[in-house]
N, C-alpha and C positions, 0 to 999 in steps of 0.2 A: 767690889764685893757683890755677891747674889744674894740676892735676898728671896725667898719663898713666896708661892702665890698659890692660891686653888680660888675657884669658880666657882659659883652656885649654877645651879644645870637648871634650873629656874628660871630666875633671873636674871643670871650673866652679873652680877656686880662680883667682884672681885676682891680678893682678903689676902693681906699680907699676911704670915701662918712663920710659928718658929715649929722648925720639923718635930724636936724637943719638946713640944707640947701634944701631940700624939702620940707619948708614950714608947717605950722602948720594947713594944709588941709590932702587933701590922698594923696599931693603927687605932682610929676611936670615931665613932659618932658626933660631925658638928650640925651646926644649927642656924641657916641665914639669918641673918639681922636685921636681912630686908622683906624677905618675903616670907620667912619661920620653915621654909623647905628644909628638912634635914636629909644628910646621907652620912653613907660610912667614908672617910676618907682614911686612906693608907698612906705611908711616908713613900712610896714608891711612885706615886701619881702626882705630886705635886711640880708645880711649874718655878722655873727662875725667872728672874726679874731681871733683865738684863741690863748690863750698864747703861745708862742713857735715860734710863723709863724712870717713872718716878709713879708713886701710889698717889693720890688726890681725893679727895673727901667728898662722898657720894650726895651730888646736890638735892636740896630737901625739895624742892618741885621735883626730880625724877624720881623720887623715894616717892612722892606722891602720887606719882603718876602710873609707876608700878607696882603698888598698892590696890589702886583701881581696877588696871587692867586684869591682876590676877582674882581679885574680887568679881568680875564681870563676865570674867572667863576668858580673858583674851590672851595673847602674847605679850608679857612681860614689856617688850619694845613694841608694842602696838603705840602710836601718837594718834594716829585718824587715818581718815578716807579720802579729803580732799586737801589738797596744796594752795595756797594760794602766792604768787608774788607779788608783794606789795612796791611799788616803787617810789619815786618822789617825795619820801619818807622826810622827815625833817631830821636834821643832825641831831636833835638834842632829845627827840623822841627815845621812849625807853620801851624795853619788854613789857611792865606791865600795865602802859598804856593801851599797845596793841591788845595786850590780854582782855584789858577791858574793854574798848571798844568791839572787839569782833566777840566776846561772849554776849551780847545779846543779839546774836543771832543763833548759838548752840554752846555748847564744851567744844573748848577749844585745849587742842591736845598737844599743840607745841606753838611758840614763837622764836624764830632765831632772828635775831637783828643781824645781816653782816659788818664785821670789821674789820679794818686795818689792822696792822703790825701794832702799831700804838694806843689800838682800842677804840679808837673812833670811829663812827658809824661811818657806811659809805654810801646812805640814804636809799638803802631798800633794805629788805627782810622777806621772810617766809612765814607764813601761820598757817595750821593744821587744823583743820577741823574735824572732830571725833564722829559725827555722820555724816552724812550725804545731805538729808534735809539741814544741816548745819551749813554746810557749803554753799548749797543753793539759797539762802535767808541769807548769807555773809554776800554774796554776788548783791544783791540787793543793795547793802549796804554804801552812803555815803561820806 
C-alpha cells in the first residue's frame, strides 16, 4: 500500500499526509512543525511512499539543530565547517560524550559514532564542528 508524503522546501523533513485532508478542492495551506515554513500544497504534488520505506520520527537533536541553523540564517542541513575522524575510539564510548568533550573547543554540529549491523561501535566516529576557529581549538585538543 502507498501511503503519501510531501516535503517541507525548507527544511526537507518529511510528512506522511492523507490526500483526504487537503480537501476535495486543489488543495489547502500546511504549516512545518519543524521550521513553521508554510506553503500551498495541492493533492496533485504529493509523493508515494514506496513499498519498503518506512516514515521515522524526526530526532530531537536534528530538530535542534535545524532550528539553529535557520535561526542563524543558514542551511537547514548546515552541521559545520570542519570534519574531524576520531579513531581508537573505545567501544563503549557514546555520542554524548564526544559531544562533550570536543564542545569546549566550539559548537559542535554533528557526532556520528560508526556501527556495525548489530549497533556496536567499530571504535571510531566523525564530529563536526560549526566553525573553523572551532576546528582549529578541537586540533588542540587531548
Amino acid at each position: 500500500m502507498f501511503k503519501y508524503v510531501n516535503y517541507c522546501g525548507r527544511c526537507q523533513a518529511t510528512f506522511q499526509i492523507d490526500p483526504a485532508s487537503l480537501g476535495r478542492g486543489k488543495g489547502k495551506r500546511l504549516k512545518c512543525g519543524v521550521c513553521e515554513h508554510s506553503w500551498f500544497q495541492s493533492t496533485d504534488k504529493l509523493f508515494k511512499l514506496k513499498e519498503g520505506f518506512e516514515m521515522v520520527e524526526f530526532a530531537e537533536k536534528d530538530l535542534q539543530r535545524v532550528k539553529a541553523n535557520l535561526a542563524a540564517g543558514r542551511d537547514a542541513s548546515f552541521t559545520g565547517v570542519v570534519k574531524f575522524y576520531v579513531g581508537n575510539l573505545d567501544f563503549g564510548a557514546g555520542e554524548q560524550e564526544l559531544q562533550d568533550f570536543f564542545s569546549v573547543a566550539g559548537e559542535v554540529g554533528d557526532v556520528s559514532i560508526v556501527r556495525d549491523d548489530t549497533g556496536r561501535s567499530r571504535g571510531f566516529a566523525f564530529v563536526t564542528m560549526v566553525t573553523k576557529e572551532g576546528g582549529e581549538k578541537a586540533q588542540q585538543l587531548d
